[in-house]
C-alpha positions as CSV (number, residue, x, y, z in Angstrom):
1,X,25.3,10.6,-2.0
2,X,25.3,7.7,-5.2
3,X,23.4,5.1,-2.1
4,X,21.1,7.4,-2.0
5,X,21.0,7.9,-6.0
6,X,21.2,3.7,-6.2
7,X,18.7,3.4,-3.8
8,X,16.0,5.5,-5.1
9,X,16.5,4.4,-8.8
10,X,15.7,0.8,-7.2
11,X,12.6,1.7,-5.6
12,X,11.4,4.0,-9.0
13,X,11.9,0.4,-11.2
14,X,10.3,-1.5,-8.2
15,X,7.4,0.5,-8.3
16,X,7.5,1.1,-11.9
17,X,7.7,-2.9,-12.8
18,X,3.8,-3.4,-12.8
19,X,3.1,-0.6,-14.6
20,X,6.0,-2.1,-17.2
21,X,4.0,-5.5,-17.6
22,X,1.0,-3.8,-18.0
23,X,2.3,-1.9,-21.1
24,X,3.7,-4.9,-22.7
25,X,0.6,-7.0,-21.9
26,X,-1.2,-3.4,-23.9
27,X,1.2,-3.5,-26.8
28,X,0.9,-7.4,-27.5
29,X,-2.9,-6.4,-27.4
30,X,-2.1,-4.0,-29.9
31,X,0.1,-6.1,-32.1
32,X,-2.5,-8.8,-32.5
33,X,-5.9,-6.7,-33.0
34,X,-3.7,-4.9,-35.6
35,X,-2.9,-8.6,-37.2
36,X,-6.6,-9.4,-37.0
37,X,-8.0,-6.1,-38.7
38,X,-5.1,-6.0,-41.6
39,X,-6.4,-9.7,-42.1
40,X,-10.3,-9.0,-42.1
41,X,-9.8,-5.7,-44.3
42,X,-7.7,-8.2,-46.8
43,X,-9.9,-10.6,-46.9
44,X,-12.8,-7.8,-47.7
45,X,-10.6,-6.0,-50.2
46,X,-8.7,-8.4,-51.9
47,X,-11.3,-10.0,-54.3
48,X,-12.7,-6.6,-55.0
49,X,-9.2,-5.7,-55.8
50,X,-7.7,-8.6,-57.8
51,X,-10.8,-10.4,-59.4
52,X,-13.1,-10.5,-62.1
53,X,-15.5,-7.7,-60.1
54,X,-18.5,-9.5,-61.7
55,X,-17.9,-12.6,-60.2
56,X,-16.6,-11.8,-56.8
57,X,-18.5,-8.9,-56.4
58,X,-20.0,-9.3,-52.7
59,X,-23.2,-6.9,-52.0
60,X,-22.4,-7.4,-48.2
61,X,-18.7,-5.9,-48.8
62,X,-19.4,-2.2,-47.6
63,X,-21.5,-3.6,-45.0
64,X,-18.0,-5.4,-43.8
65,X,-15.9,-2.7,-44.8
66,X,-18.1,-0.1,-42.5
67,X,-18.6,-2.8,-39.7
68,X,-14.3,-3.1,-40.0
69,X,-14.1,0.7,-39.6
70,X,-16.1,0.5,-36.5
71,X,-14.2,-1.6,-34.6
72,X,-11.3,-0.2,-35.2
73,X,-12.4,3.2,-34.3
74,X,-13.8,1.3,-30.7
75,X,-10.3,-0.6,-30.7
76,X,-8.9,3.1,-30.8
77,X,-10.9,4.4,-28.4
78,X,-9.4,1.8,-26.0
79,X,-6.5,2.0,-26.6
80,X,-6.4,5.8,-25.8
81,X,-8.0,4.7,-22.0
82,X,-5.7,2.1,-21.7
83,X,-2.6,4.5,-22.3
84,X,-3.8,7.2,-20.2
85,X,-4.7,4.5,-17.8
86,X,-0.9,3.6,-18.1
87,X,0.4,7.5,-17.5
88,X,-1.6,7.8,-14.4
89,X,0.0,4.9,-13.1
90,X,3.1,5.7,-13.9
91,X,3.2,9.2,-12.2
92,X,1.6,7.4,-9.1
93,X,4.5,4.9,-9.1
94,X,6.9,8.2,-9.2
95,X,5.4,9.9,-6.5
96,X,5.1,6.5,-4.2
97,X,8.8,6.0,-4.9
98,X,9.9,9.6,-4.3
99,X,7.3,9.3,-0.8
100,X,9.3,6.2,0.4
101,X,12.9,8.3,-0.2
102,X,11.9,11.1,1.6
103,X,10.3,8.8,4.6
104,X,13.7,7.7,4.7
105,X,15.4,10.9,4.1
106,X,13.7,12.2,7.3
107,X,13.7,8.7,9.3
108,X,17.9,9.1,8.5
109,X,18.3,12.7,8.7
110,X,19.4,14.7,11.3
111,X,16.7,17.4,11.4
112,X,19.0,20.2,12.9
113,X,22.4,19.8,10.9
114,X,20.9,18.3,7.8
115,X,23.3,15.0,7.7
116,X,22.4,11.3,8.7
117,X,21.6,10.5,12.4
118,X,22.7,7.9,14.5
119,X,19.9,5.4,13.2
120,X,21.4,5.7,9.7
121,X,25.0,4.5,11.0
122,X,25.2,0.5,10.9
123,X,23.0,0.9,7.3
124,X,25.8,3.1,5.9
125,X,28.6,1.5,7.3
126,X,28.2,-1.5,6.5
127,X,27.1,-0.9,2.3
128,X,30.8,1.2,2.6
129,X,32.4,-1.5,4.3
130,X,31.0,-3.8,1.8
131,X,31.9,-1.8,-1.4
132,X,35.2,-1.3,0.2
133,X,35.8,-4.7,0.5
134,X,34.6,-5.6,-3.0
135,X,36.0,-3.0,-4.5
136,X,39.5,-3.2,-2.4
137,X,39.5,0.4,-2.1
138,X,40.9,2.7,0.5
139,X,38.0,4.2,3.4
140,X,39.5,6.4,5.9
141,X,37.4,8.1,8.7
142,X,37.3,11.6,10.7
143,X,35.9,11.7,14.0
144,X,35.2,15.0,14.7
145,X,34.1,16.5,18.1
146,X,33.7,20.8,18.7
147,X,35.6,22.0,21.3
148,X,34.5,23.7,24.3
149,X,31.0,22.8,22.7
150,X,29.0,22.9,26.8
151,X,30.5,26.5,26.7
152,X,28.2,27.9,24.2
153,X,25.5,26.2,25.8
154,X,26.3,27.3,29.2
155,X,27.1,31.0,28.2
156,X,25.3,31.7,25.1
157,X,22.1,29.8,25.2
158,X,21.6,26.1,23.6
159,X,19.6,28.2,20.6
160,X,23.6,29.4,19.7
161,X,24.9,26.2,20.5
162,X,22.8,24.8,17.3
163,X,23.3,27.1,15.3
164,X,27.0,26.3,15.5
165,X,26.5,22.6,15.1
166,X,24.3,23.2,12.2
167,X,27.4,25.8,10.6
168,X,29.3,22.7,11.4
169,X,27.4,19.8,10.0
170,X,26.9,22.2,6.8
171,X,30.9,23.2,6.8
172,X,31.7,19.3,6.8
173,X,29.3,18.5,4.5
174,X,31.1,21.5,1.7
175,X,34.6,19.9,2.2
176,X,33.8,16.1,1.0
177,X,32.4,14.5,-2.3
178,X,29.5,12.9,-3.1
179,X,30.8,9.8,-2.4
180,X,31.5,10.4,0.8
181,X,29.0,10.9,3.7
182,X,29.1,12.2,7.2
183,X,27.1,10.9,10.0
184,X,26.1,13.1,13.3
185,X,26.6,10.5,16.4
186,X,24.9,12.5,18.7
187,X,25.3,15.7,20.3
188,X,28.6,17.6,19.0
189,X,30.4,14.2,17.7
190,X,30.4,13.6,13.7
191,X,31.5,10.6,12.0
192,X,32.5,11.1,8.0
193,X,33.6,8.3,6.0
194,X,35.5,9.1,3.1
195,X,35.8,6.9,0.6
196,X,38.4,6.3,-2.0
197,X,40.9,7.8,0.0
198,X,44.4,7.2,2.4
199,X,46.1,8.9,5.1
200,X,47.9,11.9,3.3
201,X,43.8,12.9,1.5
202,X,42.5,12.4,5.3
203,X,44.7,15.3,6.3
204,X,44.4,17.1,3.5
205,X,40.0,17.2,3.8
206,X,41.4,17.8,7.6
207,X,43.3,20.7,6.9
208,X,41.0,22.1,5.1
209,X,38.4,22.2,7.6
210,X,40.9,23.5,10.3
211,X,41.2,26.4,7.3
212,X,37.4,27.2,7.3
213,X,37.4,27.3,10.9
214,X,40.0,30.0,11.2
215,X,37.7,31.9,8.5
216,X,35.0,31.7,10.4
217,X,36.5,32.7,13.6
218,X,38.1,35.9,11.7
219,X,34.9,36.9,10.5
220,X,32.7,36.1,13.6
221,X,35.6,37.8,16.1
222,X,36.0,41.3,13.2
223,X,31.9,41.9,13.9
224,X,30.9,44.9,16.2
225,X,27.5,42.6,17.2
226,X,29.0,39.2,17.2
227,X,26.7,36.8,18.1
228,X,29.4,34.6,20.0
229,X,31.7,37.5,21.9
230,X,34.8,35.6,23.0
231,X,34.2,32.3,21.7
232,X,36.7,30.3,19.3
233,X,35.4,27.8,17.4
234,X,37.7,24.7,16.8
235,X,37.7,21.2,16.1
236,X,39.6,17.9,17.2
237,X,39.8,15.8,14.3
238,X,40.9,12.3,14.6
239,X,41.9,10.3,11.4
240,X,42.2,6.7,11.2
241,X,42.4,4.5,7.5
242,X,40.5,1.1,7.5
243,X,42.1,-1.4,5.7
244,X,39.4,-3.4,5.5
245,X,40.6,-6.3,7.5
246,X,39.6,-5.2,11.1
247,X,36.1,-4.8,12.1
248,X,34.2,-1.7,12.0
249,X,33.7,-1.2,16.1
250,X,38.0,-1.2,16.2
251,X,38.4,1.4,13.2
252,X,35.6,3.8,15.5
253,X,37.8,3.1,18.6
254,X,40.9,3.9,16.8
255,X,39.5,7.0,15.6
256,X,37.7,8.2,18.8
257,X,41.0,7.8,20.6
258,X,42.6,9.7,18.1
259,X,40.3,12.2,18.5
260,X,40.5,12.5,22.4
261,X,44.3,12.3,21.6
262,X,43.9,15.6,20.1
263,X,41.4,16.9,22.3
264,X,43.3,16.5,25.4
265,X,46.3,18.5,23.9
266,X,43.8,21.4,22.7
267,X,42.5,21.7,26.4
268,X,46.3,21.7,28.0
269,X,47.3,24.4,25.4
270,X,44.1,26.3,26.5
271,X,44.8,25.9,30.4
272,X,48.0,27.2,29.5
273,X,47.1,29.7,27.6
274,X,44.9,30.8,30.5
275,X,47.5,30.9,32.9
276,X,49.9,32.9,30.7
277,X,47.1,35.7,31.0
278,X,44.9,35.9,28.1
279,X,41.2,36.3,28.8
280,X,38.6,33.4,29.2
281,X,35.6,33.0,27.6
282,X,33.9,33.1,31.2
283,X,35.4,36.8,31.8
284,X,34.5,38.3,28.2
285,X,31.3,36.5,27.6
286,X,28.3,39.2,28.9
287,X,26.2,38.4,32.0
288,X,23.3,39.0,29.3
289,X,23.4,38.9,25.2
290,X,20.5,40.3,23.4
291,X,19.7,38.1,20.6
292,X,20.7,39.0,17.0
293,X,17.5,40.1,15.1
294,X,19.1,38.0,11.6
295,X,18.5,34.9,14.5
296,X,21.7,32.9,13.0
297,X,25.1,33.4,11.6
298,X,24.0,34.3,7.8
299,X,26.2,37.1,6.9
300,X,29.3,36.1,9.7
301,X,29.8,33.3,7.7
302,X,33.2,32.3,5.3
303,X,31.4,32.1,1.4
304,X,32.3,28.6,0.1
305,X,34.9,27.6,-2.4
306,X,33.9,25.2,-5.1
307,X,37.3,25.3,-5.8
308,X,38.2,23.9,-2.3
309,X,36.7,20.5,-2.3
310,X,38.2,17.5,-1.9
């Protein structure tokens, strides 16, 4: 995400702003000693060089020329600490930076689906509100929840249950930019905010993922050892565009309600698909599943299109 990109760059020249004076305190060191040692070498030199040699001739000259050397051979030698002084502290500054990004990387970052958590949301919204605002561009967001999502827990195990939120939170992440980012609210609820972008793109990045589902369920259902026998994955996806007048809590509301808008109608096209006499996940799931030895979904799962991308 470019936050993450802006925000790291700012630490790196925080951290890095000491070690900047202390190279420009070094090279106005340097600029003067130079000053003062082309100076005292003239001064040696110059009636040697320019003057009747038997009346300028100074017998302490060589004396002054060898003491001259000398100290700019020690001003050399300090100045090679000083700069490799300088390096160290440079690559310490790096690495302190890069230590403070990941502390927030992991203090952000959900651990099992590899987006930001919950604790990130009011920190990203609001710099996306704010850029939005100054920017007067478009935001619209997805709330997203997994259908059927206690199902897997109840009849598979919760180790299956996330393993399909992490192939979700990895599917959602493949299907927006950089720009965009996508927030896990807690348990099988997402949040992606997606910047740039109206009503018609919405459903587009929308459709897209509805695609990959069906992918995924083709290839998951075609396996003789399918980790998930019976099971459909799907999504309700609820879309709302902030305009950037109304407050952040009211574009959530509107899109959670769109969501459980569309979650309601998936669950009364289930019961009556149920009733017309298909089977139920209850009747074809197994009493007991032996565990896959891969231990995830690795080779049931649709290859990603670069192409595809919003």
């Amino acid at each position: 995400m470019r936050a993450n990109a802006q925000r790291f760059s700012f630490q790196v020249r925080r951290q890095l702003s000491p070690v900047e004076r202390r190279e420009r305190e070094l090279w106005i060191l340097i600029l003067t000693m130079a000053g003062i040692l082309f100076a005292g070498f003239f001064a040696v030199t110059f009636p040697a060089a320019f003057l009747d040699l038997r009346t300028s001739y100074n017998p302490a000259a060589p004396q002054l020329l060898l003491g001259l050397l000398t100290l700019v051979l020690l001003f050399g030698v300090y100045l090679v600490h000083k700069c490799i002084q300088i390096r160290a502290l440079r690559f310490n500054s790096i690495m302190a930076a890069w230590q403070s990004e990941v502390a927030d990387i992991q203090l952000f970052t959900d651990p099992l689906t590899r987006v930001f958590n919950r604790s990130a949301l009011d920190g990203i919204l609001s710099h996306v509100v704010e850029r939005v605002q100054r920017k007067q561009a478009t935001l619209v967001f997805l709330y997203i929840d997994i259908n059927n999502f206690k199902q897997i827990n109840t009849y598979f195990g919760h180790r299956y249950g996330d393993l399909v939120l992490s192939e979700v939170g990895g599917m959602i992440k493949q299907w927006i930019r950089s720009s965009d980012c996508v927030i896990r609210l807690g348990g099988d609820e997402f949040l992606v905010a997606l910047l740039n972008t109206n009503q018609p793109g919405g459903e587009l990045v929308k459709g897209r993922i509805h695609q990959w589902i069906t992918d995924w369920n083709e290839i998951i259902s075609a396996e003789e050892n399918s980790p998930l026998p019976g099971f459909q994955l799907s999504l309700s996806i609820g879309i709302h565009e902030f305009d950037g007048t109304q407050s952040i809590d009211h574009a959530l509301e509107e899109a959670s309600t769109k969501m459980n808008s569309e979650r309601a109608q998936f669950r009364l096209r289930q019961m009556a698909s149920s009733y017309s006499g298909p089977k139920t996940l209850e009747a074809e799931a197994p009493a007991t599943m032996a565990v896959p030895s891969a231990g995830g979904f690795g080779h049931f799962l649709p290859e990603s299109r670069e192409s595809r991308r919003f």
